[in-house]
C-alpha positions as CSV (number, residue, x, y, z in Angstrom):
1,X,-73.7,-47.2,-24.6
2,X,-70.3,-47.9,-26.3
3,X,-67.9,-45.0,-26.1
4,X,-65.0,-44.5,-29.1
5,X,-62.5,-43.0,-26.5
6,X,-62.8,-46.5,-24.2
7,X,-60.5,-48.7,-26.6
8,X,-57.9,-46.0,-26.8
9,X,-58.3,-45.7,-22.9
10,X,-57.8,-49.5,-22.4
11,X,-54.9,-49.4,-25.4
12,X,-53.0,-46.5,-23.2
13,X,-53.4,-48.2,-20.0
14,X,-52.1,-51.6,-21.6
15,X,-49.2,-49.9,-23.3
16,X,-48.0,-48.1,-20.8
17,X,-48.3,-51.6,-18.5
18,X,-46.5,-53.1,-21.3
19,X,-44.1,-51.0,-21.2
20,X,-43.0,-51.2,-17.4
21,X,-42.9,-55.2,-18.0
22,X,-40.1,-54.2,-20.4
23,X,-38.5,-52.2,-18.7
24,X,-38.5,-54.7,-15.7
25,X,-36.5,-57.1,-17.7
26,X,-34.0,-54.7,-19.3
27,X,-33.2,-52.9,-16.5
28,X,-33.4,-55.7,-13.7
29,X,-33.0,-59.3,-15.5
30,X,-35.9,-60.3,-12.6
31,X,-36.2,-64.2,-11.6
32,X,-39.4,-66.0,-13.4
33,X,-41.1,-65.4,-10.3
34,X,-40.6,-61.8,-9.8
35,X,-41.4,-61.4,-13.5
36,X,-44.9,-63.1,-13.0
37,X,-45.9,-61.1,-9.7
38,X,-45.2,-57.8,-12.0
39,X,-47.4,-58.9,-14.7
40,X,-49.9,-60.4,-12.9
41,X,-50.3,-56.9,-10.3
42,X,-49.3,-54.3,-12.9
43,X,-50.5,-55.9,-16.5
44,X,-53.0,-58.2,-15.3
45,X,-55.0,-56.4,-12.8
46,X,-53.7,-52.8,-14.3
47,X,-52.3,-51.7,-10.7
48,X,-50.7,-48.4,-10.9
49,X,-47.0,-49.8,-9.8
50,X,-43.3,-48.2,-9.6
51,X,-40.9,-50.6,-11.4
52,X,-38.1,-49.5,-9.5
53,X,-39.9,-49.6,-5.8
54,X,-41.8,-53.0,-6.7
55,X,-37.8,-54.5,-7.2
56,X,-36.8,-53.0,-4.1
57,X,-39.8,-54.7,-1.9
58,X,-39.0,-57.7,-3.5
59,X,-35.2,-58.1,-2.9
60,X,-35.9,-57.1,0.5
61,X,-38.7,-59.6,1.2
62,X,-36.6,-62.5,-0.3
63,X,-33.6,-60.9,1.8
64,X,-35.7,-61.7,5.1
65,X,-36.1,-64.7,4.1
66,X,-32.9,-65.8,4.3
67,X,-32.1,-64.2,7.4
């Protein structure tokens, strides 16, 4: 059966998702690509994700990279 409290559970969850995505961009002015692996793990696939730590893995894979 359809429960009232599941939209405002999805709505919370997609805010708050929404709201890391934006604070990605202000905060960190990511790459397209880095941009599009947030929102496809944390607002896509609603994966609990650290904005600052998720940067931080990612400049230090692309820094291996280069070595």
């Amino acid at each position: 059966m359809y429960s009232s409290s599941y939209p405002t559970a999805i709505s919370a969850c997609l805010k708050e998702s929404t709201r890391d995505l934006v604070r990605l961009q202000q905060r960190y002015d990511p790459s397209d690509e880095l941009l599009w692996a947030f929102f496809n793990a944390r607002v896509l696939m609603n994966e609990p994700i650290a904005v600052d730590d998720f940067v931080q893995q990612a400049y230090a894979g692309s820094e291996r990279v280069k070595e």
